[in-house]
C-alpha positions in Angstrom: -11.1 -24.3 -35.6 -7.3 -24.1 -35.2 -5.7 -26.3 -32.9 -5.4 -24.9 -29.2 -2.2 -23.0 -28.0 -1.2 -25.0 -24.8 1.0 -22.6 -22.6 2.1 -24.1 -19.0 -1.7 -25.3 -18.0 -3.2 -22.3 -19.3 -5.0 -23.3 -22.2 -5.9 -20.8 -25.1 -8.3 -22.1 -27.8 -8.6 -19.8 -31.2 -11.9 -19.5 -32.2 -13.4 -19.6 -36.5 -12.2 -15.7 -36.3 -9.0 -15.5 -34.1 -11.1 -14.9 -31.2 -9.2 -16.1 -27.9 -11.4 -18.3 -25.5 -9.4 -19.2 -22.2 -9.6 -22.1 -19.8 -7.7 -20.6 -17.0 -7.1 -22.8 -13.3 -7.8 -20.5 -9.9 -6.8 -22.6 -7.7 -3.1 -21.0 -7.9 -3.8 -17.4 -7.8 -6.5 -18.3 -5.2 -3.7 -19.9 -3.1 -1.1 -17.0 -4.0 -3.2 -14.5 -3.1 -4.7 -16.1 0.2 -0.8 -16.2 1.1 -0.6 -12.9 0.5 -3.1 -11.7 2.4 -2.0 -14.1 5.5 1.1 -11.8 5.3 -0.4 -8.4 5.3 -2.3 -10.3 8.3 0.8 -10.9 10.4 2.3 -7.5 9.7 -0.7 -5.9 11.3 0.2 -8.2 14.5 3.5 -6.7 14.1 2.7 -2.9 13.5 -0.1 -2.8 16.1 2.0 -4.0 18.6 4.5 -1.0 18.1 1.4 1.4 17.5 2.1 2.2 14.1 -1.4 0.9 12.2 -2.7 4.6 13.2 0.6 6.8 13.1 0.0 8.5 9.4 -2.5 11.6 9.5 -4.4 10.6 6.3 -5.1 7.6 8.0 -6.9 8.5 10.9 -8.5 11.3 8.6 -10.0 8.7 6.4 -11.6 7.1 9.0 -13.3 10.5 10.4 -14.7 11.5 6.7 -16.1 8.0 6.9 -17.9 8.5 9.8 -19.1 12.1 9.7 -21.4 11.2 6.8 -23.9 9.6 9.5 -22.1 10.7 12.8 -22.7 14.8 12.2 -24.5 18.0 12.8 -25.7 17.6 9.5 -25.6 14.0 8.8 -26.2 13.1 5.1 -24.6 12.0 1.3 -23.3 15.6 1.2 -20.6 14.9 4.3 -19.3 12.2 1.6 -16.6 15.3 1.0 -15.3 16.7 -2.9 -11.4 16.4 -2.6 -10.6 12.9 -1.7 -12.8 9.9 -4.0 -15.7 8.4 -2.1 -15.3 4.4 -2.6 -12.9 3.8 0.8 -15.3 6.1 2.9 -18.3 4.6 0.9 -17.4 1.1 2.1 -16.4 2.0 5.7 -19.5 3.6 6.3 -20.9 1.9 8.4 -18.4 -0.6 10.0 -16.7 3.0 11.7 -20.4 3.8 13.6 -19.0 1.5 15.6 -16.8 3.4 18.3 -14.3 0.3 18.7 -13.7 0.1 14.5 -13.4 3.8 14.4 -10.9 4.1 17.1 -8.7 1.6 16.3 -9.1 1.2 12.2 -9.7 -2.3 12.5 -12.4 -2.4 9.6 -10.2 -0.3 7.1 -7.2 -2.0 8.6 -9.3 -5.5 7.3 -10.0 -4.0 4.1 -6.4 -3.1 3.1 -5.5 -7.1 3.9 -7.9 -8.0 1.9 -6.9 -5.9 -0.9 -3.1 -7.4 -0.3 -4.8 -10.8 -1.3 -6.5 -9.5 -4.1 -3.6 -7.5 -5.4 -1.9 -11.0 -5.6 -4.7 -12.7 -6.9 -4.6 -10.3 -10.2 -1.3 -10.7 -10.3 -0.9 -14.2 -10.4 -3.9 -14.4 -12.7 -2.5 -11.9 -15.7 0.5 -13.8 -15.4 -0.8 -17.2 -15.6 -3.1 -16.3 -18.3 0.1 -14.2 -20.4 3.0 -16.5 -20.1 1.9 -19.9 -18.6 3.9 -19.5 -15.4 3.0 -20.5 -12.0 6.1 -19.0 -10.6 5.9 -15.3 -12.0 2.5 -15.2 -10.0 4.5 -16.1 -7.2 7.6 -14.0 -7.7 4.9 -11.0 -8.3 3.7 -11.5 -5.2 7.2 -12.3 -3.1 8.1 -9.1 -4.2 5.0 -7.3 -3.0 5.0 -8.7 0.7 8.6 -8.2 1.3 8.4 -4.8 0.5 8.6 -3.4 3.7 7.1 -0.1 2.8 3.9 -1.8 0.4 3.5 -4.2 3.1 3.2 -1.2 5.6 0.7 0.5 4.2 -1.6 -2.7 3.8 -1.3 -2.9 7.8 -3.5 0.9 7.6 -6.9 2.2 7.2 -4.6 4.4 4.1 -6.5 3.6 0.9 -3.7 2.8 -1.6 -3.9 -0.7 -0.7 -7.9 -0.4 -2.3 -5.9 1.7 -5.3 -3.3 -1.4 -6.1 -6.0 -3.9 -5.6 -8.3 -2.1 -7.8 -5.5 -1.2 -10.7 -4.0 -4.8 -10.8 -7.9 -6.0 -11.1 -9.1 -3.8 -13.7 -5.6 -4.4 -16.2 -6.3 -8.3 -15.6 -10.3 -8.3 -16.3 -9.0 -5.9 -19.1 -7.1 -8.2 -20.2 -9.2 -10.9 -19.9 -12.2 -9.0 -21.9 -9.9 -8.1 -24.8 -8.8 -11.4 -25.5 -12.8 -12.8 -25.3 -15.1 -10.8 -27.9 -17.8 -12.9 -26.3 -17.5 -11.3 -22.7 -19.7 -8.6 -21.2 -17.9 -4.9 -21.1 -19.1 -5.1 -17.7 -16.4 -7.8 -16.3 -13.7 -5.4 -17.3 -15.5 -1.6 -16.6 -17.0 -2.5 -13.0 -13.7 -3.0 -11.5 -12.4 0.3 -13.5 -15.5 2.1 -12.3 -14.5 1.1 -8.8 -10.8 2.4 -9.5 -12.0 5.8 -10.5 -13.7 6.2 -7.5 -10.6 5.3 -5.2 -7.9 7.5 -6.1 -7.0 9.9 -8.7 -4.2 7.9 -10.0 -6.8 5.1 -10.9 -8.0 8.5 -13.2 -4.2 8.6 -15.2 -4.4 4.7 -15.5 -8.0 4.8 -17.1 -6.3 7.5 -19.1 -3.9 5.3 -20.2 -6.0 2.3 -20.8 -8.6 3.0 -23.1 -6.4 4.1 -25.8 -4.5 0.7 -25.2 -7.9 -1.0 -25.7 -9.2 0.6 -28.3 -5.6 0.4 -30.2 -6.1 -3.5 -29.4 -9.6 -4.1 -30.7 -9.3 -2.1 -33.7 -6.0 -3.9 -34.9 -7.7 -7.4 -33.6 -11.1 -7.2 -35.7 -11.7 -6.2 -39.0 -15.4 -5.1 -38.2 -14.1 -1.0 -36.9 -17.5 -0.4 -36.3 -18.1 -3.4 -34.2 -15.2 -2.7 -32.2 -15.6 1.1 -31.3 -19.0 -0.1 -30.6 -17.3 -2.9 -28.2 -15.3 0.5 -26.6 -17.8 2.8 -26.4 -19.8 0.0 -24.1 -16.7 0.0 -21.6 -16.0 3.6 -22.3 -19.2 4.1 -20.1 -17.9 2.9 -16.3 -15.2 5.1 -16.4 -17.1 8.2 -17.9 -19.9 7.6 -15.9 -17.6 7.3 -12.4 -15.3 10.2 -13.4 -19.1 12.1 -14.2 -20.5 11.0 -11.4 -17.5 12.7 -8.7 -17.7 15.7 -10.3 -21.5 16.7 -10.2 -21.3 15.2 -6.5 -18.3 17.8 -6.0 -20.4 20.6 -7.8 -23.6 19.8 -5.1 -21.4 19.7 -1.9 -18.8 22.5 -2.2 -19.7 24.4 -5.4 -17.0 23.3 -7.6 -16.8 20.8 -10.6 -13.4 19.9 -9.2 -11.3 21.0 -5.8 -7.6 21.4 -7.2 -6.5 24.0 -5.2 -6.0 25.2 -1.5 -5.4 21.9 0.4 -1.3 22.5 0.1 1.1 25.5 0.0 3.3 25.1 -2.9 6.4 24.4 -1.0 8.6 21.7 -3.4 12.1 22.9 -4.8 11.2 20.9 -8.2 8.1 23.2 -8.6 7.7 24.3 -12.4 10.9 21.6 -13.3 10.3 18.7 -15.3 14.3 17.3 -14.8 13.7 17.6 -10.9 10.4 16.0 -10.6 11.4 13.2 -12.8 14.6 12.8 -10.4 12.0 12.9 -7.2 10.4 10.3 -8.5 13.4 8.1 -8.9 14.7 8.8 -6.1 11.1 8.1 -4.6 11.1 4.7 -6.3 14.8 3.5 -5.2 14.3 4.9 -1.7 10.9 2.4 -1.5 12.4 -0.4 -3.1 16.5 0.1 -4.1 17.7 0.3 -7.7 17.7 -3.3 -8.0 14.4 -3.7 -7.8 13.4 -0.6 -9.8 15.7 -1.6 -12.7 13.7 -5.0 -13.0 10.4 -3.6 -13.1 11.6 -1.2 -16.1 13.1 -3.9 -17.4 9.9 -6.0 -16.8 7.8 -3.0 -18.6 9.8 -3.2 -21.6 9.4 -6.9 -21.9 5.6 -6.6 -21.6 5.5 -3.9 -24.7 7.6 -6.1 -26.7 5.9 -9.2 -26.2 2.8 -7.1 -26.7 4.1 -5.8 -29.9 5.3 -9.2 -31.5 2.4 -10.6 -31.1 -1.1 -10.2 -32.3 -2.0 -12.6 -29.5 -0.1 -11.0 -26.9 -1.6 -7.3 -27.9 -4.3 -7.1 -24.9 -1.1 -7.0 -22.8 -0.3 -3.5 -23.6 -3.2 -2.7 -21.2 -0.7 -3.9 -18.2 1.8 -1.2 -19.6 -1.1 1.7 -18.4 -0.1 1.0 -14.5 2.9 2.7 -15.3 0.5 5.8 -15.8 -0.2 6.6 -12.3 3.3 8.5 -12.0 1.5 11.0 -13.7 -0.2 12.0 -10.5 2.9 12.6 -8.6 4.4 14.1 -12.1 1.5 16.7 -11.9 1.6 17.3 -8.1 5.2 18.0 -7.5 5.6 19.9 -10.8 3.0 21.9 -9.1 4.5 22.6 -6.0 3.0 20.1 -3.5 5.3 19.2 -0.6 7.2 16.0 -2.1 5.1 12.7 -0.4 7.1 9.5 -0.8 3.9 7.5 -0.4 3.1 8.6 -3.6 5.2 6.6 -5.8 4.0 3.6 -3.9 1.5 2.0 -6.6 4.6 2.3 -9.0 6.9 -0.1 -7.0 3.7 -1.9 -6.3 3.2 -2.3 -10.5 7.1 -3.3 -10.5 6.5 -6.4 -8.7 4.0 -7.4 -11.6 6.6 -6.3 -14.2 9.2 -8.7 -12.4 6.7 -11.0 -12.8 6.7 -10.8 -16.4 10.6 -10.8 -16.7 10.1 -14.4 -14.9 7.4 -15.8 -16.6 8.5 -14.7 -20.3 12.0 -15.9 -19.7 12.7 -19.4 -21.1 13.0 -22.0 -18.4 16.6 -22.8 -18.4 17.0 -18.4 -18.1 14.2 -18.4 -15.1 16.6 -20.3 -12.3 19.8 -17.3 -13.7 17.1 -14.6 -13.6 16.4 -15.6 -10.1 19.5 -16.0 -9.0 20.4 -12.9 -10.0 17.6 -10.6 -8.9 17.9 -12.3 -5.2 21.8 -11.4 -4.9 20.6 -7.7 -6.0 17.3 -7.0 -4.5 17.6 -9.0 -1.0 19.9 -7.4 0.5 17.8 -4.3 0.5 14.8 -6.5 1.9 14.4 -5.3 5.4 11.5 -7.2 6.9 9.3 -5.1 9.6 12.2 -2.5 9.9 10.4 0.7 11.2 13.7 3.3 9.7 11.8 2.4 6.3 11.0 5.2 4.4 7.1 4.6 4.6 7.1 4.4 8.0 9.4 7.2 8.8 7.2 9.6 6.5 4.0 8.2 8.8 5.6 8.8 11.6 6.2 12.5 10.9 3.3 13.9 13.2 3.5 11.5 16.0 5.9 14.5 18.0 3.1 16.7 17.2 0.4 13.9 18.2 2.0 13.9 21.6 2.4 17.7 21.9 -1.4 17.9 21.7 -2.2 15.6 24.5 -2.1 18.9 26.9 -4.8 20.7 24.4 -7.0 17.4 24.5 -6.8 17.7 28.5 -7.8 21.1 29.1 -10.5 20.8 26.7 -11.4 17.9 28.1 -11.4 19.8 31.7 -13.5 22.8 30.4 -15.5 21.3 27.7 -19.6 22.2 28.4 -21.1 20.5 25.8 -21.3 23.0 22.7 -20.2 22.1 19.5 -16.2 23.2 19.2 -15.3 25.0 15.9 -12.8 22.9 14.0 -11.6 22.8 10.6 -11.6 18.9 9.4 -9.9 20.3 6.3 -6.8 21.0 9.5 -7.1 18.7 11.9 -9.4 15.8 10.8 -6.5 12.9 12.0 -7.0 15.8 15.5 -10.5 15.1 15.5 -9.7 11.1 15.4 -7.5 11.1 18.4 -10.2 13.5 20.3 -12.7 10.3 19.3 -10.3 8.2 21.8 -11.3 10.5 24.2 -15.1 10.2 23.9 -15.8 13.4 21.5 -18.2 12.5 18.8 -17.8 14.3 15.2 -21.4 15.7 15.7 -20.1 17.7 18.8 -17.6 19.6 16.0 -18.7 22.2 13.3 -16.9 21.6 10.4 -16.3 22.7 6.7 -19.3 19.8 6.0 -21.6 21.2 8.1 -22.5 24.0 5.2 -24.6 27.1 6.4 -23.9 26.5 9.8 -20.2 26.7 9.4 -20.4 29.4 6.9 -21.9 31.5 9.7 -19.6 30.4 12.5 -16.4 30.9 10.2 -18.3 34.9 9.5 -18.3 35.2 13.4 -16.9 32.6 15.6 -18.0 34.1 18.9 -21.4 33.8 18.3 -21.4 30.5 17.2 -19.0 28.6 19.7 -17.6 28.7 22.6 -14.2 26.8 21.9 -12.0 27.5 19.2 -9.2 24.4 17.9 -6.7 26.4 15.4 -4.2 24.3 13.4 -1.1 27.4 14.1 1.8 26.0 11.6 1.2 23.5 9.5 1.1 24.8 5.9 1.2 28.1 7.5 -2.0 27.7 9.6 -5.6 26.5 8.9 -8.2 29.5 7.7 -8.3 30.4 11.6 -5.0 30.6 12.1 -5.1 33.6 9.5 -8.5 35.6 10.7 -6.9 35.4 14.2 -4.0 36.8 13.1 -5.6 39.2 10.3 -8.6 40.2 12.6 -7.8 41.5 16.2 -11.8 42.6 16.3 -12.4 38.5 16.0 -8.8 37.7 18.0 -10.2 39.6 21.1 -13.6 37.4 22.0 -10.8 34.4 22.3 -8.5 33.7 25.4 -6.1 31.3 24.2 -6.2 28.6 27.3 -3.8 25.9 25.5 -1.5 24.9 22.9 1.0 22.4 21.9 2.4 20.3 18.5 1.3 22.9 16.7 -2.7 23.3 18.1 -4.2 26.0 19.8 -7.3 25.7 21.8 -9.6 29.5 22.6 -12.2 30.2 24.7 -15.0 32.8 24.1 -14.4 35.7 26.8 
């Protein structure tokens, strides 16, 4: 056996056949990410004190698909839903039965700071395990709570803090498995069967990574069948979670896959390559400022050449498939869909990591000037808890509109008698969240989950409810917002009794 490779306390021992065995400490990226998480925990202090944990409409929305799959009509595994991934709703389940976690978020709210922690925790562990520093763990995770608009979101029921946590955990047990032939597929593919069923940019990362991997273990072992074996055994989690969404989307709504008819195609880079690609830069130095951008691309570079240089180093190219999930926002704008800036979030999220590596790859004498530099060009753009922050702002879009509706809420409240009220979730699900404040249940609503029954009351409305709620504007109106206006034989069994931020509420005759 060759001698071991001693890098900061990290210790890697090669094995008879170059196989890499690594004594790795936790204690630090325990302690970095417990400080991270402690952070996330005192900007939800801050955030709910200015009501802003429950301000973005995807928030409040996730916590209503949540409930509905037990708190329904037609309660069940089919109300799990086919357009958004199931994990976050899986694993809120049953914490929002409880009116005072559904109301407020707090049990999502508790997940995303826990994912903060975790987020660092990978972090700080890849980076240990890579380069032997203690401080690019630390850096990694500086950067990640003192972004204003990452740090936002983990103070939210949103579910990109579960997307970071789950994409920085799945490179580093990636990683980890790549470097020890001797480790179970599963360490690595459980955590990447989780990210598949999160978000779809966990999809584009997966995409990304198992051609890394595979590049990685057929260039590490001479035995080609042993190693696509060794593939093919992680290959499974992915295939299996990816397989798995669909056929559950093909039993609820019909379709293999939903890709169409939750957004009007309203984006002025739609069907341009050159403008998307400047969105998303402009997305990225809006969330973070070109400081801070410019390290992590610099920081991605590093990473592939290290990787490169060094048969040792190879498994890191996995770390280089975060950079993937652009491809999400890539597709979706190209597309049409209204530009989101929360969507090139996990990308400054994966710079911080790539800062990391610029640190912790750097010689020491370079690490204090690399420092130095970085904090005369990054702080000045750190804004701690400032609420103009583009994050924030974007989340704060509907809150006009949230207040408009208060005079619906009331006179449905004043006229309500009991029987179910015809509302599409699809519309108004972060609606139907602020109704829950008010005592309405998601049982006393038919909705696009409730199947045959709201097949017949979308065929005729009249005879299946007595109040109609009609989302009037946004995205040029809900489906009832057209049959009222396409059908005056439907229109005329309504009396339209209230309306405001954009929400009508009708009244059989």
């Amino acid at each position: 056996m060759r001698r071991p490779l001693e890098c900061g306390r990290v210790i890697i021992a090669d094995g008879p056949r170059g196989d890499a065995r690594a004594v790795e400490p936790l204690r630090w990226p325990v302690l970095v990410g417990m400080g991270a998480a402690l952070a996330a925990l005192g900007a939800v202090i801050v955030y709910a004190s200015h009501g802003l944990t429950l301000s973005h409409y995807d928030g409040r929305a996730h916590l209503v698909v949540a409930r509905r799959i037990i708190d329904s009509l037609t309660p069940g595994w089919h109300q799990i839903g086919a357009v958004w991934l199931p994990l976050p709703h899986l694993i809120n389940l049953v914490p929002v039965q409880w009116d005072w976690a559904y109301r407020t978020g707090a049990s999502a709210i508790a997940l995303s700071v826990l994912c903060m922690g975790v987020s660092a925790f990978a972090s700080a562990r890849l980076l240990l395990r890579a380069t032997g520093s203690y401080l690019a763990g630390a850096v990694a995770a500086i950067l990640l709570v003192t972004n204003v608009n990452v740090l936002y979101l983990h103070a939210t029921p949103m579910t990109e803090p579960l997307l970071y946590a789950l994409a920085f955990l799945s490179v580093e047990r990636l990683d980890a498995w790549l470097r020890d032939p001797h480790r179970s597929a599963s360490i690595a593919g459980i955590p990447i069967f989780l990210l598949c069923r999160t978000r779809y940019e966990g999809w584009m990362l997966t995409a990304a990574a198992m051609p890394l991997a595979l590049f990685v273990l057929l260039g590490r072992h001479a035995a080609r069948a042993w190693s696509i074996r060794r593939f093919v055994a992680l290959a499974i989690w992915p295939a299996a979670a990816v397989l798995g969404f669909l056929c559950l989307s093909k039993a609820t709504v019909g379709e293999w896959f939903v890709s169409s008819g939750f957004f009007v195609p309203d984006n002025p880079a739609r069907g341009s390559a050159t403008l998307v690609l400047a969105q998303l830069r402009d997305g990225i130095e809006r969330l973070s400022s070109p400081a801070y951008a410019a390290f992590g691309a610099f920081g991605f570079v590093v990473v592939a050449m290290r990787a490169l240089s060094s048969a040792r180093r190879r498994s890191l190219l996995v770390a280089l498939s975060l950079a993937a999930m652009a491809a999400l926002p890539f597709l979706a704008f190209h597309a049409g869909h209204p530009f989101r800036i929360r969507y090139m979030t996990p990308l400054v999220a994966s710079a911080a990591l790539y800062a990391g590596f610029v640190v912790g790859f750097a010689p020491s004498l370079a690490r204090v000037a690399i420092l130095v530099v970085g904090a005369v060009l990054i702080v000045p753009d750190v804004h701690p808890y400032d609420h103009t922050a583009p994050m924030i702002v974007e989340a704060r879009r509907e809150e006009r509109h949230q207040r408009a509706r208060a005079e619906v809420t009331d006179a449905l409240e004043a006229r309500w008698d009991g029987t179910p009220i015809l509302m599409s979730m699809g519309s108004l699900a972060h609606y139907m969240h602020d109704l829950g404040r008010r005592g309405f249940d998601i049982r006393d609503f038919i909705h696009e989950g409730n199947g045959e029954i709201w097949d017949a009351a979308v065929a005729d409305p009249a005879a299946h409810a007595t109040f109609l709620i009609v989302e009037e504007h946004a995205e040029g109106g809900d489906f009832f917002a057209h049959l009222l206006r396409d059908r005056p034989d439907i229109a005329g069994k309504f009396d339209r009794i209230a309306s405001g931020g954009n929400v009508a509420l009708y009244r059989r005759k």
